[in-house]
C-alpha positions in Angstrom: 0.0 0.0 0.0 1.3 3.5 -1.0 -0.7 6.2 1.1 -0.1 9.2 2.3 -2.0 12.1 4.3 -3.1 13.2 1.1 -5.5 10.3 0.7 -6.9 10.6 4.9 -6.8 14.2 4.6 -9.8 13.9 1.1 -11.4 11.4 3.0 -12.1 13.3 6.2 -12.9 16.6 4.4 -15.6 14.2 2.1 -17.3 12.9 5.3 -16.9 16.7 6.5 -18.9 18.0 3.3 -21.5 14.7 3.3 -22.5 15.8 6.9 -25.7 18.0 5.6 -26.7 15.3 3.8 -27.2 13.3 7.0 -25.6 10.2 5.3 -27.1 6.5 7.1 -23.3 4.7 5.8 -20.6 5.6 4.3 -18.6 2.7 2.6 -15.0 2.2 0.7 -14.9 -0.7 -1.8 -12.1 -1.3 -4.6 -8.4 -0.8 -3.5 -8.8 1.3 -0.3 -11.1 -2.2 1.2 -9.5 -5.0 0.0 -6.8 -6.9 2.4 -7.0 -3.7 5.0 -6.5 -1.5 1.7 -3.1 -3.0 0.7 -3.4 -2.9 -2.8 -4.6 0.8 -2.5 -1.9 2.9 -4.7 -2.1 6.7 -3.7 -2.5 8.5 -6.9 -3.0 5.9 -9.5 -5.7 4.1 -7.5 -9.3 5.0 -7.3 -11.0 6.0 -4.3 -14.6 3.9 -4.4 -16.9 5.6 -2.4 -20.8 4.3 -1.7 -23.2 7.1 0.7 -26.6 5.5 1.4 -28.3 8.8 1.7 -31.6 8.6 4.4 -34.4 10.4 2.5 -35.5 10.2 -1.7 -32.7 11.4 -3.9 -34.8 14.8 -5.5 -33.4 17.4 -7.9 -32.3 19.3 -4.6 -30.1 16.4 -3.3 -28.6 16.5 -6.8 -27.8 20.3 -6.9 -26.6 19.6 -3.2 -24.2 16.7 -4.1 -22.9 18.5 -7.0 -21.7 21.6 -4.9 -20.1 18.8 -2.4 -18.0 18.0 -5.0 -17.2 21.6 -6.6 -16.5 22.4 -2.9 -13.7 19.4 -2.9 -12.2 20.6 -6.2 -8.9 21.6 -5.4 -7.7 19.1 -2.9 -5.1 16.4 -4.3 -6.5 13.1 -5.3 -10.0 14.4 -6.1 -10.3 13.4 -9.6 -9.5 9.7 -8.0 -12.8 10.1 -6.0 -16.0 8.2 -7.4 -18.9 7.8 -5.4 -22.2 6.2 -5.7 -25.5 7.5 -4.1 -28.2 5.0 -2.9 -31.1 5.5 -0.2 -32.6 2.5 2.1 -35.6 2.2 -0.3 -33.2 1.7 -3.8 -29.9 -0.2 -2.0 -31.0 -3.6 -2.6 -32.5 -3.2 -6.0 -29.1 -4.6 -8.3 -30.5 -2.8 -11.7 -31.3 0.4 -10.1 -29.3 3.4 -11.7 -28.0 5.4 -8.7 -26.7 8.9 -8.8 -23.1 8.8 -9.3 -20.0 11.3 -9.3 -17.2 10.0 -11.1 -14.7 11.6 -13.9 -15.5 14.7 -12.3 -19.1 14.4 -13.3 -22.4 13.2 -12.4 -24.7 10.5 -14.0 -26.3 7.7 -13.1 -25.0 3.9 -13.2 -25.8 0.4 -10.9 -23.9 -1.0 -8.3 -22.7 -3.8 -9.7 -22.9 -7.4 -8.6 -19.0 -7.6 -7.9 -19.2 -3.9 -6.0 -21.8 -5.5 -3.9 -20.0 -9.0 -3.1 -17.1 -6.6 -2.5 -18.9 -4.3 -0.1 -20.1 -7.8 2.0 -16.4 -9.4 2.0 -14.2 -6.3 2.3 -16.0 -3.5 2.6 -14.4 -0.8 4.7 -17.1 1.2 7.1 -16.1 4.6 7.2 -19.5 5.7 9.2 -22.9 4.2 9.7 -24.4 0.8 9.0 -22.7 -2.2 7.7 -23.2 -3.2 4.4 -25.1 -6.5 5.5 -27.5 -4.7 7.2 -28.7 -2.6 3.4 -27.7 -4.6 0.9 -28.9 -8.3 0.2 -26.1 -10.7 0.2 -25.2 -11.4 -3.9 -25.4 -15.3 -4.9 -22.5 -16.8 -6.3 -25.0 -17.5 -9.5 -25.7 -13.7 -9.7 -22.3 -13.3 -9.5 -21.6 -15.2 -12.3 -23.5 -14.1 -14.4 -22.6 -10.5 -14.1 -19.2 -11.5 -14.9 -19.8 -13.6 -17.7 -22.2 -10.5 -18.7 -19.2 -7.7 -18.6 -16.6 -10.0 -20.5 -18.9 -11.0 -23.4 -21.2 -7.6 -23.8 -18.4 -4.7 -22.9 -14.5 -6.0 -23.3 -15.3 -8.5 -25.8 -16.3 -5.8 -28.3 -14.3 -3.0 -26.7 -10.9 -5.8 -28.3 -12.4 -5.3 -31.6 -12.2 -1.3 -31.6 -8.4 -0.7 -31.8 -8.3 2.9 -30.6 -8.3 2.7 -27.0 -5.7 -0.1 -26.2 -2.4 2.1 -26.9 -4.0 3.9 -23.9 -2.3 2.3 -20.3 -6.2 2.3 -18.6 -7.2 0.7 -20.8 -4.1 -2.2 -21.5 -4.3 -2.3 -17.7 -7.8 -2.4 -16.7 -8.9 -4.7 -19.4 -5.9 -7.1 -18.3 -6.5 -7.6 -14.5 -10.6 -7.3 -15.1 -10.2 -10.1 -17.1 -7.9 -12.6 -15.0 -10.2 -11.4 -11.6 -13.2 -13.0 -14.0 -11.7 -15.7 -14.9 -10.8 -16.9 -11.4 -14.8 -15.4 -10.0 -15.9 -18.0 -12.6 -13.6 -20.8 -11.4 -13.6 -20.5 -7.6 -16.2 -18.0 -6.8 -14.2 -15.6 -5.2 -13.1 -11.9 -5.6 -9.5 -11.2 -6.1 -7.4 -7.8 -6.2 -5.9 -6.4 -8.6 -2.1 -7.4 -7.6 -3.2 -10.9 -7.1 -4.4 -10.7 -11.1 -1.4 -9.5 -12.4 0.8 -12.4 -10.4 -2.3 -14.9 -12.2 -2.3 -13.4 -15.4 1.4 -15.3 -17.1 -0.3 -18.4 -15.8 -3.7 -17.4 -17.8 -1.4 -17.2 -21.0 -1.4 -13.4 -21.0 2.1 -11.9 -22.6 4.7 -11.3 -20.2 6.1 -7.9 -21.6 2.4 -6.6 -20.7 2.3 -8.3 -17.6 5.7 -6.8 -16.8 4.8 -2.9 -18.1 1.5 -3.0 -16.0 2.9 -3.8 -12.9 6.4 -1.6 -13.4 3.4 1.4 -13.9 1.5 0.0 -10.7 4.1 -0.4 -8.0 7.0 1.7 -9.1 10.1 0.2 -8.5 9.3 -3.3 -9.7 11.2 -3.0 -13.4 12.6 -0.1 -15.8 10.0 1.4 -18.3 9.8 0.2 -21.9 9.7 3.0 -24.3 8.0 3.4 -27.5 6.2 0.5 -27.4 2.3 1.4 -26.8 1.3 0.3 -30.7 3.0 -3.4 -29.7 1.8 -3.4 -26.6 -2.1 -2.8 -27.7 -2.1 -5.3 -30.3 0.0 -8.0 -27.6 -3.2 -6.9 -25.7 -6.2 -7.6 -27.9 -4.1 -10.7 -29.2 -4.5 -12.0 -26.3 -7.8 -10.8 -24.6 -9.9 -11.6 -27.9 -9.1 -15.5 -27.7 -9.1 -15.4 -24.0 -12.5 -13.7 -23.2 -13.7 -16.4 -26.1 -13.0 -19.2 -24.4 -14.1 -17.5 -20.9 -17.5 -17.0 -21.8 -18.0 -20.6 -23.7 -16.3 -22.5 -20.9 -19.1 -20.4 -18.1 -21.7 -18.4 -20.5 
């Protein structure tokens, strides 16, 4: 884990700001939950947030989030903060499309199956109720099926469009999203993102990838390879495309 006061200093002025909101829980998933938050990695890794908010989310609690998070503009690490916002009533519904501040804008997505499971198994309570006590527990079918979903509907076709993969989100995200599915699908069971990319050379994936990804991850671990982001996007989709193929008709 790489963290400095940076990252506790943006959490405690977000709980600050949610205060007139009278938040019911506030909840970190992703990096900052799993194993005590030792795969967190200040600066390059996200900062998953999920308020349950106690009353209907109306156009005023929308004008009110949004001038939260103009007031937290200029602290370091903000553009890293994403947050979902559910009530009591709309938590347990899994297709619900919650208000959401993420890329330094709102919209409105679901909590996915694997946020959920994640919330239940390594969720870190930063006020308020538990996650068990909101959200219904996710099935290890439900699970499944989300995964299977996200592999075959979004990266599957996201490998046929060449123009994102010389970018490194997208070489690394795709990469470890795929070996987490692929051992969800075989043992049931969440993994982080640094336990994917010491999985992935066993999954077949190339090791000059494998290698870049992690050198860009956890600095120190290997010299940077230059000059390379054309190769390293078709070493990519050469290997995802096949991969995702057999994925899906080994568990779809």
């Amino acid at each position: 884990m790489t963290r400095s006061d940076a990252t506790d200093r943006l959490l405690d002025r977000f709980r600050t700001e949610l205060r007139g909101l009278d938040p019911v829980a506030v909840w970190a998933h992703g990096s900052l939950g799993s194993e005590g938050g030792d795969d967190y990695q200040e600066g390059r890794s996200d900062l998953d947030m999920i308020v349950v908010l106690d009353g209907p989310v109306t156009a005023k609690t929308v004008w009110r989030v949004a001038r939260l998070h103009a007031r937290l503009r200029t602290e370091p690490l903000v553009d890293k903060l994403h947050c979902s916002y559910l009530t009591p009533g709309t938590a347990a519904d899994p297709d619900r499309r919650h208000l959401t501040w993420a890329h330094e804008q709102l919209f409105r997505r679901p909590v996915t199956p694997v946020t959920r499971r994640e919330l239940h198994t390594a969720g870190l309570v930063l006020s308020g109720e538990r996650p068990e006590a909101l959200l219904p527990p996710v099935t290890d079918d439900e699970l499944a099926a989300f995964v299977v979903r996200d592999q075959r509907d979004f990266w599957r076709r996201e490998v046929d469009r060449t123009g994102n993969w010389t970018q490194d989100a997208w070489v690394d995200v795709g990469m470890t999203t795929h070996a987490r599915a692929a051992i969800t699908l075989k043992d049931g069971r969440l993994i982080t993102k640094r336990e994917a990319l010491d999985l992935l050379p066993g999954l077949g994936a190339p090791v000059e990838v494998v290698t870049d990804i992690r050198r860009r991850r956890y600095p120190g671990t290997g010299a940077p390879v230059q000059g390379w982001a054309a190769r390293r996007g078709r070493l990519t989709r050469d290997y995802l495309g096949p991969a995702i193929d057999r994925l899906v008709a080994a568990y779809g």
